[in-house]
Steps between C-alpha positions, in 0.01 A plus 500: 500500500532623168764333229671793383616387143806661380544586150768591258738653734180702698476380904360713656121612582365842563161454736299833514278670753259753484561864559453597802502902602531489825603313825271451790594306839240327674420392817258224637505419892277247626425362834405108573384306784493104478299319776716184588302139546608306773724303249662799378857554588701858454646442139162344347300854686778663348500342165141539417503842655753628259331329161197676633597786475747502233161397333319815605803731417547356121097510492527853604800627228298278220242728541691797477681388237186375304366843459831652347509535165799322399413211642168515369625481163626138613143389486629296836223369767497652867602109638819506170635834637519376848643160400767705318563716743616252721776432294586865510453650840644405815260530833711581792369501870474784655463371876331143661393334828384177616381473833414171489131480371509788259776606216504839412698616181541849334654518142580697219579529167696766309433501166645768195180548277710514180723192594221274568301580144859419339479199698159413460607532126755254502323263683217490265694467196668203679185288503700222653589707794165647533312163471731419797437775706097420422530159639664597783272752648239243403616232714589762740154573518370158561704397717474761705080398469624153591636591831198661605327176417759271707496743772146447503554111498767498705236613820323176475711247419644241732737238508691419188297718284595801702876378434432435167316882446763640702763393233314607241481844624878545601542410176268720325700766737841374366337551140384851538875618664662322181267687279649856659871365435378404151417870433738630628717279282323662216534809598869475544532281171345834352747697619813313368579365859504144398682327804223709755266304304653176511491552845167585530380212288766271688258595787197464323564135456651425834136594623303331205684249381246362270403885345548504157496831366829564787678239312430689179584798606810371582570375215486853345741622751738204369419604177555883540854411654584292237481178705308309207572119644383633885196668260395163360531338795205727713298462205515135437373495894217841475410253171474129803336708713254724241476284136267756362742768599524641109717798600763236673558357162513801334818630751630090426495598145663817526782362719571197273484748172775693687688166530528473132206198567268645242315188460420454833418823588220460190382187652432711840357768290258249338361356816464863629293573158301154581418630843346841428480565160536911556793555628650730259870433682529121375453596121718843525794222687459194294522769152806582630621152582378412152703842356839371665428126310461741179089399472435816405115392342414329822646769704254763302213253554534581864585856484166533295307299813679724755386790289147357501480459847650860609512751227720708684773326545812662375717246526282256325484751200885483552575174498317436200676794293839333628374164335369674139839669547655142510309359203608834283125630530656867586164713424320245718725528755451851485150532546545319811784736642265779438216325692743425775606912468123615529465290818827544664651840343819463700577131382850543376557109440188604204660809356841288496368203312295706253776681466696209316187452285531776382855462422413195348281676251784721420262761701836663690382840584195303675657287633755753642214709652393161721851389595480911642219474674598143678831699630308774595266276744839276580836689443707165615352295197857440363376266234242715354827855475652210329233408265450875441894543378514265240178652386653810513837351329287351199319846434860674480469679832813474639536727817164348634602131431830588732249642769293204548804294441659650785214496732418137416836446608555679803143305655621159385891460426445218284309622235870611378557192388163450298600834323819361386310260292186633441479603087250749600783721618717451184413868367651655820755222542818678396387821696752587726210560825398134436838333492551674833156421657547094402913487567490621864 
């Protein structure tokens, strides 16, 4: 989960996809037949029947969608796209039957060609998520190789081993139904439904109660629901249950920075750093943990290793600008608001901030021409038609100043009271139009 710093009066983020022309539905069918062992009930034929052939369905769309162009450009492996996809799509049975030895299962997924690349997008650039998504379709895998194995087993043993191998498989069937509800938490996560997913991941865990990565999960929910405490509390337990579970502490971090626990939150950072060295998420988080202490060098430091380790991340270029912007370095900052703008064009958050670098440098008409374009990718910025008027005021325009004014006002009522005192504003501040906009 990424930290989303917010800067000088700028919250919110603009993600971009890739243009897509056109809008293709497609659909896969597929047909499966699971042969039950004598120690097979209904649900585990059923279980392994449907991750079958979800498998074969997601292996079938990842090869579709590996020869398309757009996703080509991700440079994303066949196995990636149909982890991802997971997340994305939802298989839906189409018709099944158990007669008792035999489970028979036909699904089907639906998917809109241009609103899985824009998925597949997101997900990527979330390298969290999609590291998630990886493990899960790995595990997925093998345990579905492991039941094969303890089926196997399962024919010869006697006694208490046969007990013993019997538990271990109704487990390992237990495990691969909590790994469906885990996706399916994802996918609904992805979608904004956030108490779906806690359901789903509520589920999860009532399966596999010792499954870390559901525990983590649902911390995110918490997280995403603004439930920091419940947050911290899954991810102290996905941390008991996984220690080398670096993404865990990266979430731990992110809920304790929004808790106003800065130092903590670096101290989770850190041991995520200690555990893989390349996550690009714990330096981008604990630079912005550092920002908010005002460590604006040490911030950089880890902007510049975030940078190193992905140089296309916007945000990274971001940050940093909004930390040279801090320590008065406004050219510096801008060059990295233009790098941000050359990877992300529609980045409003970058236009804003170099924006009021350029005003710092006195460079008004510039920095006029970005606080523009940020309104024209976000027309409910009411900070940045705010910024713009007193711009406006100090260059002796006075109808435009009144426009923004009164925009900035009508999205967010309280700005009127900022205008009253703001010195910006003292070359319109006798105009009749303003007296009216800030005494209604």
């Amino acid at each position: 989960m990424k930290n989303k710093l917010q800067i000088l009066l700028l919250t919110i983020i603009i993600i971009s996809f890739p243009s897509v022309s056109f809008s293709k539905v497609q659909t896969y069918i597929k047909e499966y037949t699971y042969q039950a062992s004598e120690d097979d009930s209904r649900n585990s034929s059923r279980v392994t029947a449907m991750r079958e052939v979800k498998r074969l369905l997601l292996e079938e769309l990842g090869t579709y969608l590996e020869s398309v162009t757009e996703v080509k450009n991700f440079q994303l492996t066949k196995d990636q796209i149909t982890a991802l996809t997971a997340g994305i799509v939802k298989t839906e049975v189409v018709s099944e039957k158990w007669d008792g030895h035999t489970y028979w299962i036909k699904t089907k997924i639906v998917a809109d060609e241009r609103d899985v690349i824009k998925s597949i997008d997101s997900l990527r650039k979330d390298r969290e998520k999609s590291r998630e998504l990886e493990e899960v379709k790995k595990r997925s895998d093998a345990i579905l190789e492991e039941n094969k194995n303890l089926r196997e087993e399962l024919k010869l043993a006697k006694g208490e081993d046969k007990e013993n191998q019997k538990h271990n498989y109704d487990k390992s069937i237990k495990e691969l139904s909590s790994i469906d509800w885990i996706e399916s938490g994802i996918r609904n996560g992805r979608k904004g439904d956030y108490n779906t997913s806690l359901q789903d991941f509520n589920k999860a865990i009532e399966l596999s109660p010792n499954d870390a990565s559901a525990y983590g999960n649902r911390g995110v929910t918490y997280q995403m629901l603004g439930k920091y405490y419940e947050a911290i509390v899954d991810y102290n337990k996905a941390i008991e249950l996984n220690p080398k579970y670096a993404e865990a502490y990266i979430n731990r971090g992110d809920s304790y920075d929004n808790l106003g626990k800065y130092y903590e939150a670096i101290d989770d950072y850190n041991k995520a750093i200690e555990l893989n060295p390349n996550i690009a998420e714990a330096y981008i988080n604990r630079g912005a943990a550092y920002i908010k202490l005002g460590k604006y060098y040490e911030a950089i430091d880890d902007y510049n290793k975030t940078i190193e380790l992905n140089p296309e991340y916007a945000e990274a270029y971001f940050n940093r600008g909004a930390a040279y912007q801090k320590l008065g370095k406004y050219y510096e900052a801008i060059d990295d608001y233009n790098k941000a703008i050359v990877i992300d064009p529609k980045y409003a958050d970058a236009y804003s901030n170099r924006g009021i670098s350029y005003y710092q440098l006195g460079k008004y008409n510039d920095a006029i021409d970005d606080f523009s374009r940020a309104i024209e990718l976000n027309p409910k910025k009411a900070n940045v038609y705010f910024i713009r008027s007193w711009i406006y005021s100090l260059i002796g325009n006075k109808k435009k100043a009144i426009e923004d004014l009164s925009k900035a006002i009508k999205i967010n009522p309280d700005l009127r009271n900022d205008a009253k005192t703001n010195t910006a504003f003292d070359n319109i501040r006798n105009a009749p139009e303003f007296k009216r906009l800030i005494d209604k």
